[in-house]
TIDOSE-386666 format. One record per atom (N, C-alpha, C): residue in one letter; x, y, z. Coordinates in steps of 0.1 Angstrom, whole numbers, plus 2048, in hexadecimal, padded with zeros to 3 digits. Layout:
AXYZ
...
% end
This chain:
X83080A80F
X82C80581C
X81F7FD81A
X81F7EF823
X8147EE81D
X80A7F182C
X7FE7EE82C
X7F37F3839
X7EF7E483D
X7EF7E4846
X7EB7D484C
X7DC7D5852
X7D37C984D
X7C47C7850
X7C57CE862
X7B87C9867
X7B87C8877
X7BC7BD881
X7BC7B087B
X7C17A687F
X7D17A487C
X7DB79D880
X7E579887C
X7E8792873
X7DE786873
X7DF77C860
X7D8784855
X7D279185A
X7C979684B
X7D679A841
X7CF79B839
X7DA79E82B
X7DB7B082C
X7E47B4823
X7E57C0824
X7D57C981E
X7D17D9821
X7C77DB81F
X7CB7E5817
X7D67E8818
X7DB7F880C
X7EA7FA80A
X7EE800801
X7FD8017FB
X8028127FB
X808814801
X80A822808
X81B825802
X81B82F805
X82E8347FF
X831837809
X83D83880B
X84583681A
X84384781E
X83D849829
X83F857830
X82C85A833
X82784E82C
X817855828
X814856835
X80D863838
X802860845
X7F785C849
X7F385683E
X7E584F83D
X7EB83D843
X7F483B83F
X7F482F844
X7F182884F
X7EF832857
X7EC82E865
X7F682286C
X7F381A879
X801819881
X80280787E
X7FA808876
X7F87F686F
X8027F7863
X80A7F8863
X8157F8855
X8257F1857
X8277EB84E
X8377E2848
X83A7E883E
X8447E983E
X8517EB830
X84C7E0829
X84E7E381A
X84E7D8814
X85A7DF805
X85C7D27FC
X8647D67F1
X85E7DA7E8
X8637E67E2
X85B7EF7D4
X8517E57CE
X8567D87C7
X84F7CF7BF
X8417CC7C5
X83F7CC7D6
X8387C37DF
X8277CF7D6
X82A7DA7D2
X81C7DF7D3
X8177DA7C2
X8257D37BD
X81D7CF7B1
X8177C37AF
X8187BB7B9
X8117B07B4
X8037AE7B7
X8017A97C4
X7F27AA7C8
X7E97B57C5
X7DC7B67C4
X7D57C27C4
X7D47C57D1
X7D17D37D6
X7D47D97DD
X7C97E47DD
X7C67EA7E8
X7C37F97E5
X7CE8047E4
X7CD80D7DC
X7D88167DF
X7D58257E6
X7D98267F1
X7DA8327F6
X7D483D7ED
X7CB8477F1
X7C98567E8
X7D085D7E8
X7D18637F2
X7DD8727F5
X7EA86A7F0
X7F78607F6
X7FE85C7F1
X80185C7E1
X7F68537DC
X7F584E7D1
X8048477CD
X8058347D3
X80E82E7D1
X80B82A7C2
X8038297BE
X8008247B1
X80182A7A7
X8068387A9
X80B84279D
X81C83E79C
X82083F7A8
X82C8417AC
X8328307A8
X8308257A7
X8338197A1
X82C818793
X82982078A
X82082277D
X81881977D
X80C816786
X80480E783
X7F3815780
X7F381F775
X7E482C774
X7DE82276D
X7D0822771
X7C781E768
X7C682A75E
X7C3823753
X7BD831746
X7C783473F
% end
């Protein structure tokens, strides 16, 4: 999932996994791939960036 800015045209602000409750009520479906391209922040608790193997280290 991704999290959507405060505005409409803002870009996305974080990359969530589907069910997260952190996402809050600003969120779209997007396709598995969508959290690999742009940088992103990734959710803590979730942690979408483990779960697409993207670990730093």
């Amino acid at each position: 999932m991704l999290e959507g800015g405060l505005n409409r045209d803002s870009p996305p602000v974080a990359v969530h996994l589907g069910g997260c409750h952190m996402a809050g009520k600003r969120w779209k479906g997007a396709p598995r791939p969508a959290g690999t391209g742009r940088r992103h922040e990734a959710c803590g608790p979730c942690r979408p960036d483990a779960e697409l193997g993207h670990l730093d280290g």
